[in-house]
C-alpha positions in Angstrom: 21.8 0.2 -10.9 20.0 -3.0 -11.5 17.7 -4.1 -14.5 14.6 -3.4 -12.0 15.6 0.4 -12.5 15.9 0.6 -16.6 11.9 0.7 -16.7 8.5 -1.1 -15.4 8.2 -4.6 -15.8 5.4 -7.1 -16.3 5.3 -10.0 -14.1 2.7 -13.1 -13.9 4.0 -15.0 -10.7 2.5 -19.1 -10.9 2.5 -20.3 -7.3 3.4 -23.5 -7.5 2.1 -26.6 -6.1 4.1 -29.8 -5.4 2.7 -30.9 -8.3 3.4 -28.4 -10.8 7.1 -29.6 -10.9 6.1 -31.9 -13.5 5.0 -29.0 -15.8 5.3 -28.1 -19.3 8.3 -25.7 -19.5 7.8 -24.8 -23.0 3.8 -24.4 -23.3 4.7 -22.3 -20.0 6.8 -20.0 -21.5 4.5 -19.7 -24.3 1.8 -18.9 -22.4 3.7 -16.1 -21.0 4.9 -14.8 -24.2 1.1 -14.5 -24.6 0.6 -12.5 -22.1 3.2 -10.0 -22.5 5.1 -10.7 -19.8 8.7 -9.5 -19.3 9.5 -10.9 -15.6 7.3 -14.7 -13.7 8.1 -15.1 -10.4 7.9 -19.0 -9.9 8.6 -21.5 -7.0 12.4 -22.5 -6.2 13.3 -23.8 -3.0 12.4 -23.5 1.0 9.6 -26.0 2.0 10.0 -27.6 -1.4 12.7 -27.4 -3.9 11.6 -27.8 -7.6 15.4 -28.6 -8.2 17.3 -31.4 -7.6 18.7 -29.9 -4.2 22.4 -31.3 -3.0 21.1 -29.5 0.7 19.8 -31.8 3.8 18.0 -29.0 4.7 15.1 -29.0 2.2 12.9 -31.2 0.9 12.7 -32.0 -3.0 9.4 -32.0 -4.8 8.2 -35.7 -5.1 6.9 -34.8 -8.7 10.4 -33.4 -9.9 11.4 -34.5 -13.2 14.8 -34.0 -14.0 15.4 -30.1 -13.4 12.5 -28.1 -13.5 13.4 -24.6 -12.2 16.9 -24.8 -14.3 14.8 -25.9 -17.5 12.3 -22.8 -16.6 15.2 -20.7 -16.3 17.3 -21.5 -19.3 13.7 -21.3 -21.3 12.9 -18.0 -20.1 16.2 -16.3 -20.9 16.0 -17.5 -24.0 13.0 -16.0 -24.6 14.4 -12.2 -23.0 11.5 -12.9 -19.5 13.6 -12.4 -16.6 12.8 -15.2 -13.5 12.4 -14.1 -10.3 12.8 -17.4 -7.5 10.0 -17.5 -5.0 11.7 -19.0 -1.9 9.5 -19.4 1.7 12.0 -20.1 4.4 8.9 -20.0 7.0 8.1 -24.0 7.0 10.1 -26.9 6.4 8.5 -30.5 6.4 7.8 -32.2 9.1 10.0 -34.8 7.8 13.0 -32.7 10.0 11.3 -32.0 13.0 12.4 -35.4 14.7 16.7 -34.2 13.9 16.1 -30.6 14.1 14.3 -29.5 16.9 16.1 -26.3 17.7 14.6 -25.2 13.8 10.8 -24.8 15.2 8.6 -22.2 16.6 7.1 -23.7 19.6 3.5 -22.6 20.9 2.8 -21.3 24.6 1.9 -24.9 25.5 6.1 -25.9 24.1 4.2 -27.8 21.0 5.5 -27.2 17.2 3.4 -25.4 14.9 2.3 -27.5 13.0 -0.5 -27.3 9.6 -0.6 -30.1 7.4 2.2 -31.8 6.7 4.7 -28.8 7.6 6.2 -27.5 10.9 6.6 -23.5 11.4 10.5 -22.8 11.6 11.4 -19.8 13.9 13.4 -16.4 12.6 15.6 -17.1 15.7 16.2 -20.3 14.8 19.0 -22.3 13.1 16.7 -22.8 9.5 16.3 -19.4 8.9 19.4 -17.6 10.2 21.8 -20.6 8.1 20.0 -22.9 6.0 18.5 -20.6 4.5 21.7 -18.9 3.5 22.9 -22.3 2.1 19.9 -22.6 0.2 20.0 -18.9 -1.6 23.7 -19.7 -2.1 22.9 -23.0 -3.4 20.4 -21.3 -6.0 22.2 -18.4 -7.1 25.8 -20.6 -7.5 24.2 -22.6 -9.8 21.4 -20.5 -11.7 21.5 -16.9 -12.9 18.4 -15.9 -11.4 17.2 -12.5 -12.3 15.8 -12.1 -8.7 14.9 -13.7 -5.4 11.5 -13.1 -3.3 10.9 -14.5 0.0 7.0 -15.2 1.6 5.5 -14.9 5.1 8.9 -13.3 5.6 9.1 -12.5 9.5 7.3 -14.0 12.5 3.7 -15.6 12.0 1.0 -15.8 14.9 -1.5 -17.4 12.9 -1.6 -20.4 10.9 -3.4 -20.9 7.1 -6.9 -21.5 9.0 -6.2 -18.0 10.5 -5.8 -20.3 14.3 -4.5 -17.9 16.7 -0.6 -19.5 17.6 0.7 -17.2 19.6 4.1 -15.9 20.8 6.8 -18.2 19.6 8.3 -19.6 22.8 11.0 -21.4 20.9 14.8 -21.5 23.2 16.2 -19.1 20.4 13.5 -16.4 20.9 13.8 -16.5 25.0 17.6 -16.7 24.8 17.7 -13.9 22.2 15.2 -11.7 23.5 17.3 -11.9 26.8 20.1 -11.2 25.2 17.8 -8.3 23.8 16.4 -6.3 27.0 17.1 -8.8 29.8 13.8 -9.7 30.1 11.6 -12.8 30.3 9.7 -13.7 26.7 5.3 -12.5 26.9 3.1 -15.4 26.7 0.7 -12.8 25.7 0.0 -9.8 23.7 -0.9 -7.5 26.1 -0.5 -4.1 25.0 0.1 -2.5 28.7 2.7 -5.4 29.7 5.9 -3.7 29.5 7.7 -7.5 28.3 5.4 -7.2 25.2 6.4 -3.5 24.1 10.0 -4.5 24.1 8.9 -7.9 22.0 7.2 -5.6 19.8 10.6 -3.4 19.4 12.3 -7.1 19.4 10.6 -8.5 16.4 11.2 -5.5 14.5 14.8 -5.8 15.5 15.7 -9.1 14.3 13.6 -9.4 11.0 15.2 -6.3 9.6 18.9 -8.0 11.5 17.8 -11.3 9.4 17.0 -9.7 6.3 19.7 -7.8 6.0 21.8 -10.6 6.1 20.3 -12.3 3.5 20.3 -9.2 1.2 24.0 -8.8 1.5 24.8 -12.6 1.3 22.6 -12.5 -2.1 24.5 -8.8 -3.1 27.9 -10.8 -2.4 26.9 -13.7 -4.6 25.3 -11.5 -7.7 24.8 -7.8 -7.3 22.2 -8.1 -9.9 20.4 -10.1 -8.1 16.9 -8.2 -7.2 15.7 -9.0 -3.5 12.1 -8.6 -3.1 9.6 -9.5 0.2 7.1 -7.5 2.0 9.3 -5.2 3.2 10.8 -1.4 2.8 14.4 -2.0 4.1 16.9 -4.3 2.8 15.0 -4.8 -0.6 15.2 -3.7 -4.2 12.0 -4.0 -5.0 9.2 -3.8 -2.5 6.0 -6.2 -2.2 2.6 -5.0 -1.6 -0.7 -6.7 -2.4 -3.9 -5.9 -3.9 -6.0 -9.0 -2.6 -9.6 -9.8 -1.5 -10.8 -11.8 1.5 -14.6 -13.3 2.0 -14.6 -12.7 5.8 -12.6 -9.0 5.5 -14.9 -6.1 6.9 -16.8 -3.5 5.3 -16.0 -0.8 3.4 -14.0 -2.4 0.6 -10.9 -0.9 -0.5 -11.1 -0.8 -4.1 -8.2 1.8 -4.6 -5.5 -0.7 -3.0 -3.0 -1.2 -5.8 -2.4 2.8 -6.5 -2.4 3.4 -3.3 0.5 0.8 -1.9 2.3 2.1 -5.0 2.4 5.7 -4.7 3.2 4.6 -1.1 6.6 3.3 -2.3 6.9 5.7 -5.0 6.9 8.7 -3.3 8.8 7.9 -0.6 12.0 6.1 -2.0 14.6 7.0 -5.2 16.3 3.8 -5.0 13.4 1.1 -4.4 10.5 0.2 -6.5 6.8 -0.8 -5.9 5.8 -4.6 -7.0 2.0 -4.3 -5.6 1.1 -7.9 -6.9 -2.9 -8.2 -8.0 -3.7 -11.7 -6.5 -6.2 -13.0 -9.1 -8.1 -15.0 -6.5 -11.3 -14.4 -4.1 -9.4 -15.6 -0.6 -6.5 -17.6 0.3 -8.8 -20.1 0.7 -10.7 -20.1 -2.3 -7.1 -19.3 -4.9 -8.9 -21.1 -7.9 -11.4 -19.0 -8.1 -11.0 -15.6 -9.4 -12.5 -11.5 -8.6 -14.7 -9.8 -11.2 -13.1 -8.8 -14.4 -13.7 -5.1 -13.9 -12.0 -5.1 -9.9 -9.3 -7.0 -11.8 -8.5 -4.9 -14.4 -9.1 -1.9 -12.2 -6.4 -3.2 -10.0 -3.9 -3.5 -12.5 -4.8 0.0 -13.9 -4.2 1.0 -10.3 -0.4 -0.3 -10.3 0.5 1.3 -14.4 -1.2 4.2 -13.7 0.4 4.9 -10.2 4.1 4.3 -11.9 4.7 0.6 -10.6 5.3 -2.5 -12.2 1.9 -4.7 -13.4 2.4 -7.7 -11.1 -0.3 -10.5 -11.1 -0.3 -14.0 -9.8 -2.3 -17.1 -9.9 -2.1 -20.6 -8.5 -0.6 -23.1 -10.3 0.1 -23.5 -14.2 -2.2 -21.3 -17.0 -3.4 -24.8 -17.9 -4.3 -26.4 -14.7 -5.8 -23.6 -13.4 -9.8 -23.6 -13.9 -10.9 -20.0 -13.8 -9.6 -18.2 -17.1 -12.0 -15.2 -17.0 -9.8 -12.7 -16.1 -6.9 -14.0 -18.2 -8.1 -12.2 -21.6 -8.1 -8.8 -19.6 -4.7 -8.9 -18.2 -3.3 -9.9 -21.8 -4.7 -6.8 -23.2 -3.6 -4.4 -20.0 -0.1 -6.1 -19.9 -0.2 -5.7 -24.1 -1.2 -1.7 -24.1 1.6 -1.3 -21.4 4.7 -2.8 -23.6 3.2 -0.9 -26.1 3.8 2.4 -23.9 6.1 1.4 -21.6 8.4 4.1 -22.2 5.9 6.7 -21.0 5.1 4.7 -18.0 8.5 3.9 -16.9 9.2 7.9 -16.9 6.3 9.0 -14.7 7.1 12.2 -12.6 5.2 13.4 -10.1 3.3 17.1 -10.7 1.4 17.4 -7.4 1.3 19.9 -4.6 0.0 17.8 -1.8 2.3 15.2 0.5 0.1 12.8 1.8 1.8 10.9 4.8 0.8 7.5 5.3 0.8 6.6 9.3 2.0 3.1 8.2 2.4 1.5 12.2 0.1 4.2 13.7 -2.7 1.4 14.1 -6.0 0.5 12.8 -7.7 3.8 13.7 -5.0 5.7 11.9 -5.2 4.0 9.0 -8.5 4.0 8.7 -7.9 8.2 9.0 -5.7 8.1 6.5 -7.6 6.2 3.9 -10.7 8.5 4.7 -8.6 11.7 3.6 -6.6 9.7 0.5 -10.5 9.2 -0.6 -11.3 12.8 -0.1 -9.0 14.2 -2.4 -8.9 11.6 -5.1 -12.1 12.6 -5.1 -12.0 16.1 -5.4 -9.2 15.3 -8.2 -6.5 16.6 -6.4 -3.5 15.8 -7.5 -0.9 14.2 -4.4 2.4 11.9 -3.5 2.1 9.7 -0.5 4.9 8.8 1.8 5.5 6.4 4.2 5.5 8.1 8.0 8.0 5.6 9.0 11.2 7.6 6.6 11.2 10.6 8.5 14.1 11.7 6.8 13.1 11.2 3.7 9.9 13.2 4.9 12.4 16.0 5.9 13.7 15.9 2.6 10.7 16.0 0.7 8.5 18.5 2.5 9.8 21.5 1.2 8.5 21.2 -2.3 4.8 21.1 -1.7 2.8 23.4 -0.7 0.6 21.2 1.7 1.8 18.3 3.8 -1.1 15.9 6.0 -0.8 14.0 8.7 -3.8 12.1 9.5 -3.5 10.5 13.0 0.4 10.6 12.7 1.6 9.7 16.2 4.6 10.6 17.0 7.6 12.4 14.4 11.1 12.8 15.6 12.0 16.5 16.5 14.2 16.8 13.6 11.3 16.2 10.9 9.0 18.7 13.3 11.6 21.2 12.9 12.0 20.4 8.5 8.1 21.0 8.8 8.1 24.1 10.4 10.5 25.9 8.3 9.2 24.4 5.0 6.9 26.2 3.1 4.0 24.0 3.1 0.6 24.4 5.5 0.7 21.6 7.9 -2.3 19.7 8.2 -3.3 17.4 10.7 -6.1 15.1 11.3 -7.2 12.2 13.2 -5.8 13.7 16.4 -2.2 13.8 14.8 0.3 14.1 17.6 -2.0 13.6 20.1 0.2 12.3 23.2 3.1 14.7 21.5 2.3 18.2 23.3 5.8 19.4 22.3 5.2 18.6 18.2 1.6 20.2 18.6 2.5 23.2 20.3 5.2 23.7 17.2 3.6 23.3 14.4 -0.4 24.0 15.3 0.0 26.4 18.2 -2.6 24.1 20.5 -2.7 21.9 23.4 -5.2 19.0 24.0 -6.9 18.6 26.9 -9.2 15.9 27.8 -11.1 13.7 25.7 -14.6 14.2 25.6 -16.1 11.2 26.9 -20.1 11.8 25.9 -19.3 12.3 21.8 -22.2 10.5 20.7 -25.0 13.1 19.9 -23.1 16.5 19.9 -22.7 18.0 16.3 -20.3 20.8 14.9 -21.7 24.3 13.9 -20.8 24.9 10.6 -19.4 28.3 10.7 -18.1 30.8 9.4 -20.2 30.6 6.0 -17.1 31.9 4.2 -14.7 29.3 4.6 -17.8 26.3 5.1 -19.2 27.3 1.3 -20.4 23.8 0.8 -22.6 24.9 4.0 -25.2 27.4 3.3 -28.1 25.4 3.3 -26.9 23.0 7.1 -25.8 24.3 9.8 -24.6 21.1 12.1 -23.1 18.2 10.7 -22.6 15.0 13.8 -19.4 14.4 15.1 -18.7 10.5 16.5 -15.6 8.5 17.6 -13.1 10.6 19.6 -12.8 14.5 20.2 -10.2 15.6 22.4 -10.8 19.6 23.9 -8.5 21.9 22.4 -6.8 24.9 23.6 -5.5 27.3 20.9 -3.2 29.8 20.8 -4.7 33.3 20.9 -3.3 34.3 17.3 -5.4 31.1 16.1 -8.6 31.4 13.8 -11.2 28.6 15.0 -13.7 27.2 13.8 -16.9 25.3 14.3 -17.9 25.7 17.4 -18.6 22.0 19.2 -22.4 21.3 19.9 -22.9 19.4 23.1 -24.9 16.3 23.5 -28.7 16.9 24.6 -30.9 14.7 25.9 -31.8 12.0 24.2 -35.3 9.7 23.8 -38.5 10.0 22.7 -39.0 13.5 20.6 -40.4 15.5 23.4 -37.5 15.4 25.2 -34.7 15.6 22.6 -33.4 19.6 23.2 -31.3 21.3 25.0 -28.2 21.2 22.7 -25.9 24.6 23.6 -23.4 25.9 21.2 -20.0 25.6 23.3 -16.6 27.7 23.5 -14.8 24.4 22.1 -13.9 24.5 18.5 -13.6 21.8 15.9 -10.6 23.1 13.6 -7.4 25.7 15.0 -5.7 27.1 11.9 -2.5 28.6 12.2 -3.1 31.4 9.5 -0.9 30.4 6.5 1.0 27.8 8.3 -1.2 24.6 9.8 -4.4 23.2 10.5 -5.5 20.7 13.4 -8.7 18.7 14.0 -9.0 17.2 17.3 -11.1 14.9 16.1 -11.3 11.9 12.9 -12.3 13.2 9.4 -11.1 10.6 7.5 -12.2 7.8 9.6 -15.5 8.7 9.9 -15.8 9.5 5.8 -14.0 6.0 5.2 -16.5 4.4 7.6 -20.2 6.0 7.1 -19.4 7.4 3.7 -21.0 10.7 4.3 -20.0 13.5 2.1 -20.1 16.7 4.5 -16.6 15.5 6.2 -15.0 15.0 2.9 -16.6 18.8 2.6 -15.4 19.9 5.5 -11.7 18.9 4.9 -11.9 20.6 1.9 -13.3 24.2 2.7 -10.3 24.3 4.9 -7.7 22.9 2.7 -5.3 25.9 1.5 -4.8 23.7 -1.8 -8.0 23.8 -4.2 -6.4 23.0 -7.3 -3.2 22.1 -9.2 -1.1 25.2 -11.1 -1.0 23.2 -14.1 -4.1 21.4 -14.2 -7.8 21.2 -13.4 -10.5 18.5 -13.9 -14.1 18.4 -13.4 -15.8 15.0 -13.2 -17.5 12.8 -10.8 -16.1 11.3 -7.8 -15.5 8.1 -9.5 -13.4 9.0 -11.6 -9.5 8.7 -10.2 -7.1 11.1 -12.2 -3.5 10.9 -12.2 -1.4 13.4 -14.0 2.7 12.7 -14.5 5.6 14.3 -16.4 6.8 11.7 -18.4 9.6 13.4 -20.8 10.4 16.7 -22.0 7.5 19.1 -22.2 5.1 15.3 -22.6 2.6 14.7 -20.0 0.4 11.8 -19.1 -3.1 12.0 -18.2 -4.8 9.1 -16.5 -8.1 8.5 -16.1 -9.6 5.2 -14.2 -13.6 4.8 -14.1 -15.5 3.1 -10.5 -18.5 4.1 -11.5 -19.4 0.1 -11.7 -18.7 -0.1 -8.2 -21.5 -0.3 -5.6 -20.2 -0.9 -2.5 -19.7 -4.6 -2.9 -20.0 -5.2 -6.6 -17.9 -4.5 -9.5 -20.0 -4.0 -12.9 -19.6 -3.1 -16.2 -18.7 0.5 -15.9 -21.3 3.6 -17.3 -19.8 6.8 -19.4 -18.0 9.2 -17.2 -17.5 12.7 -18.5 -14.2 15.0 -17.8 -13.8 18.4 -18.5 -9.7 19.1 -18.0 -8.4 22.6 -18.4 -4.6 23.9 -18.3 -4.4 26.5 -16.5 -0.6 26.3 -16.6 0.2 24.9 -19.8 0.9 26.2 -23.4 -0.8 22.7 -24.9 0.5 21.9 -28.4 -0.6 18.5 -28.9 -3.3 16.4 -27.2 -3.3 12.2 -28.5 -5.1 9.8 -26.8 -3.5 5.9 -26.5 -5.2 3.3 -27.8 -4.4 -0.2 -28.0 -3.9 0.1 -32.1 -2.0 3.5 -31.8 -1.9 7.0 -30.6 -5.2 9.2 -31.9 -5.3 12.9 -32.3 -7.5 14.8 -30.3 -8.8 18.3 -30.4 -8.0 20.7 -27.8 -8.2 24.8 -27.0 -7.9 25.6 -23.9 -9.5 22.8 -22.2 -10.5 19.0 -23.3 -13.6 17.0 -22.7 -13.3 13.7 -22.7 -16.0 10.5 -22.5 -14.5 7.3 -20.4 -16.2 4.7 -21.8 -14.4 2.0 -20.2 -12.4 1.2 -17.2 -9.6 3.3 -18.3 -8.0 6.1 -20.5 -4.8 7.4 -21.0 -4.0 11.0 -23.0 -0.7 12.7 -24.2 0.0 16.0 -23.5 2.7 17.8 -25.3 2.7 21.0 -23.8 5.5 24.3 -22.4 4.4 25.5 -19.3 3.5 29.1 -18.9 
C-alpha cells in the first residue's frame, strides 16, 4: 500500500500562474511549514511546464528561472511535505495549433476551441492519448514525485466564460465513435436522439479507457506514485470539491465537503477522499476568499468525515491578497497533526446505508440531498455509497439494518437480489425504480401506474396517528412535483391516503377536496418502504419540516445501539471507532448559517447518552491538550465554536 494509506494528510495546493515560476522556493516551503502541511499539490507540466521541459509538446513557462518545480521538490522532501504534480493535459497553447491540428477539439461549426491564448485539445486526440504519456514519463523519470493529479480531466462543453461549445466534432471523435457503435457523431444533445445515448455511453467509455492508461503507465514508472483527478476508477486518491459559485442556485449546500467524503469513504477499502476546500468565492473571482466560518466549516466537514484536509488557493501565500482565512486553516490543519492518529483510524458505527444516485440526474440528487439533510438532522448516525458500485453495495448491505435509495433508477438484478435477502428494510424514495417494474415488484411489493398529472393542490392525509406522531395537531401536509399511482400488494400496510386537487380561485370556491383510495407510502412490513412521490427534494427545496417528519415516523431506525444525542438541527454529529474500546465524538455547529450567510456561530447545547456503552473515560481535545470531562451515564456538552471533538474510552455492553 502506498504512503496515501499510512494516515490522513494535509495538503495546501497553490495554483500556479505563469508567473509564479519565478517564486520564492524557500519562503514557500516555510510558509507551509506554517501551516502544518504534510502534502502541496503545485503546478508541473501540461499547458505550461514550470521545468525546463526537453518535450516539443509543451510549452515552458516564460518566467522560469532555472528549475523551479525540481527546486520545490528537492525543498520539500527535505522538509518531510510530500509534492503532489498538478498536470492539465486539457489545453496546450495556441502556439501548436498551426503543426498539430489533429491535437484539437473542433466546434460544430469545424472551428478550434479556443479561450485566450490556449486551444482545447481533444481525449481522442493525439495530445492526450501520447503526449501526455511523454510528459508524465518525462516528469516522473526525472523527479520523485510523491503524486500526480490531472484537471478538467475528460471532455469539456463549456469554456472558462461558461460559453456553451458543444460536441467535439474533432476526426478522432467521429472516427472513434464509429469505430464505437457504427454510428454518425450528435451535433446535439438531445436526450431522445438515439446517436446521443450511445455518445453519452461513448464518453464514459473512453475517459475511463484513457485514464486507465495513464494510471498504469504512472504505476509502471513508480508504484508509489499516487494518481488523483475527479474520478472513482483508475485513481488512488479521489478528488471532490467543496467550492462556491456567485451565479449557483438556491438552496446552498453548506454540508458539501462531509458529504463527498463519506461518499468515497463508505464506498471503497482501497481509495481515499481528497475533497479539496477551494478558498475562493467563484472561478471567476479566485482572489477573493468565502467567510471564515463557511471555510472552516468546510474543512471540519472533510477531518470530521475521515478524509484528508485539502485546501487550495491561487497563486503564492505572498502574492495572494486575501489572507483572512489563512489564520483559520493554520489552526484546523494544527489541531489535526496534533490528533492525527485518531483521525486517520475513523471507523464507521452506523446503522443506516445511505445510497448516493450519483448519474441518476438533477432531480435525484436533489432527492438524495433532501433525505442526507433529514437525518443529519435528526442525528442519525449513516455511511453513504456511491449507487454506481453495485457490487460493492452487495457487499455492504448486509450489515445495516436500513438501506435508502432516493430516486435510485435502475440497480442490476444481482444487487436487487443482495437487498432482498439482507437483513436491512429497504427504503425507497424519490420514485426509486420507477421505470424498473421487475426491481419494485421485488423488493416493495408495488407496481406504478400513471403519473398524476394535476399534483399541484392535492395534499396527503396524515394517517394513521400512530405511526405520523409528529401529526396530532395537522392533518394534510401538500404534496408537489411528481406522484405516480401506486398499486400495492395486498399483504402491504399503506398509508396517507392522497387528497385530490379541488377547485381552485377566489375562497368561495376553493372545496371539494375528496380523500382518495391512492396512498402515499406502501410498507412491506419489516422489509421495505416506497414513496411514489419526492421527500427529499421537496425538503431540500422549500425547507419545510413535515416531510423531513414524515420520512422519519416511517423510518424503522430511530436511533443508534450505542449512542443517542439530543440537540438542535444545526448541529451535525459524527461518531467513529477510532482504536480499541476509543471512540470519537464530533460535533460541527451551522447555527451561524442563515440561508445565505455564514456568521459567528451562537452556543449549541447536546445532551449524548450511551445506551450501549460501559463509558470509562470522557476527554475533550483541545488545541493545548486533551481535558477531562465528567460523565455518568450521559454528557452535556456546550459548542461554543464551530467545532468540538470528545474521546470516548468505553466497552460496549
Amino acid at each position: 500500500m502506498g504512503w496515501w494509506t499510512e494516515k490522513r494528510f494535509r495538503m495546501i495546493q497553490n495554483n500556479l500562474r505563469d508567473i509564479d515560476a519565478g517564486m520564492d522556493v524557500d519562503r514557500y516551503v516555510e510558509t507551509l511549514k506554517e501551516f502544518g502541511a504534510d502534502v502541496c499539490m503545485v503546478g508541473c507540466g501540461g499547458i505550461t511546464a514550470f521545468y525546463p521541459t526537453q518535450l516539443e509538446c509543451q510549452k515552458t513557462s516564460l518566467y522560469l528561472r532555472d528549475d523551479f518545480f525540481g527546486n520545490l521538490l528537492r525543498k520539500c522532501h527535505e522538509n518531510k511535505i510530500r509534492v503532489i504534480a498538478r498536470f492539465d493535459f486539457s489545453k496546450t497553447h495556441i502556439q501548436f495549433l498551426q503543426d498539430h491540428p489533429e491535437w484539437y477539439s473542433k466546434s460544430v461549426q469545424g472551428e478550434p476551441v479556443l479561450y485566450n491564448d490556449t486551444a482545447a485539445v481533444c481525449v481522442n486526440g493525439p495530445y492526450q492519448q501520447e503526449c501526455s504519456l511523454q510528459i508524465l514519463e518525462e516528469v516522473i523519470g526525472n523527479y520523485p514525485v510523491d503524486g500526480v493529479f490531472f484537471n478538467m480531466f475528460g471532455y469539456q462543453t463549456r469554456d472558462y466564460s461558461n460559453r456553451y461549445v458543444g460536441i467535439c466534432q474533432c476526426d478522432s471523435c467521429r472516427r472513434r465513435f464509429a469505430q464505437y457503435c457504427g454510428m454518425e457523431l450528435p451535433k446535439e444533445e438531445k436526450e431522445e436522439d438515439p446517436a446521443y445515448i450511445k455518445y453519452k455511453e461513448f464518453k464514459k467509455f473512453t475517459t475511463e479507457d484513457l485514464l486507465s492508461k495513464i494510471y498504469h503507465k504512472v504505476k509502471s514508472l513508480n508504484k508509489e506514485v499516487a494518481v488523483c483527478t475527479y474520478s472513482h476508477r483508475n485513481v488512488d486518491l479521489v478528488r471532490s470539491e467543496s467550492n462556491s459559485a456567485v451565479d449557483r442556485p438556491y438552496p446552498f449546500w453548506m454540508m458539501a465537503s462531509e458529504n463527498n467524503v463519506s461518499c468515497v469513504q463508505g464506498t471503497f477499502d482501497d481509495k481515499y477522499s481528497s475533497n479539496c476546500v477551494i478558498n475562493a468565492v467563484d472561478i471567476f473571482y479566485r482572489f477573493m476568499g468565502v467567510s471564515p466560518y463557511l471555510n472552516e466549516l468546510r474543512l471540519y466537514g472533510d477531518m470530521a468525515a475521515g478524509g484528508n484536509l485539502d485546501w487550495c488557493i491561487i497563486g503564492g501565500f505572498e502574492t495572494y491578497p486575501d489572507k483572512r482565512n489563512f489564520e483559520g486553516v493554520k489552526r484546523i490543519f494544527r489541531f489535526h497533526e496534533k490528533y492525527e492518529g485518531y483521525f486517520s483510524s475513523l471507523q464507521s458505527c452506523a446503522s443506516i446505508l445511505l445510497v448516493n444516485p450519483l448519474g441518476s440526474g438533477t432531480d435525484a440528487q436533489k432527492e438524495y440531498l433532501g433525505i442526507y439533510k433529514m437525518l443529519k438532522e435528526a442525528h442519525l448516525l449513516f455511511d453513504v455509497t456511491d449507487a454506481r458500485e453495485t457490487a460493492v453495495l452487495e457487499n455492504k448491505a448486509d450489515a445495516y439494518a436500513a438501506v435508502i435509495l432516493p430516486g435510485v433508477e435502475e440497480l442490476p438484478a444481482s444487487t436487487a437480489e443482495a437487498l432482498e435477502k439482507s437483513r436491512a428494510v429497504i427504503i425507497g424514495t424519490g420514485l426509486t425504480f420507477r421505470n424498473s417494474r421487475k426491481n419494485l415488484k421485488r423488493l416493495f411489493s408495488v407496481t406504478l401506474g400513471e403519473k398524476l398529472e394535476k399534483v399541484r393542490g392535492c395534499y396527503m392525509l396524515t394517517e394513521p396517528k400512530k405511526v405520523f406522531t409528529h401529526f396530532q395537531d395537522r392533518d394534510w401536509v401538500y404534496l408537489d412535483k411528481d406522484y405516480y399511482f401506486m398499486q400495492p400488494d395486498a399483504e402491504n400496510l399503506n398509508y396517507m391516503p392522497l387528497i385530490s386537487a379541488s377547485m381552485y380561485g377566489p375562497p368561495e370556491r376553493c372545496f371539494g377536496h375528496e380523500v382518495t383510495e391512492q396512498s402515499c407510502i406502501s410498507v412491506r412490513e419489516g422489509k421495505a418502504v416506497y414513496y411514489p412521490w419526492m421527500p427529499g427534494l421537496l425538503y431540500y427545496s422549500h425547507g419545510y419540516e413535515d416531510f423531513k417528519n414524515l420520512f422519519l415516523d416511517v423510518l424503522p431506525i430511530q436511533g443508534n445501539d450505542l449512542i443517542r444525542v439530543s440537540a438542535p438541527p444545526c448541529a451535525e454529529v459524527f461518531f467513529h471507532r477510532c482504536g480499541k474500546e476509543t471512540y470519537l465524538l464530533q460535533l460541527l455547529n451551522y447555527s451561524g448559517f442563515n440561508g445565505t450567510m455564514f456568521y459567528a456561530p451562537l452556543p449549541v447545547e447536546a445532551h449524548i447518552s450511551f445506551p450501549g456503552l460501559a463509558v470509562k473515560k470522557i476527554q475533550q481535545l483541545r488545541e493545548d491538550g486533551k481535558r477531562k470531562m465528567a460523565c455518568d451515564r450521559s454528557l452535556k456538552v456546550t459548542v461554543k465554536g464551530l467545532y468540538m471533538a470528545i474521546l470516548i474510552t468505553a466497552k460496549e455492553r
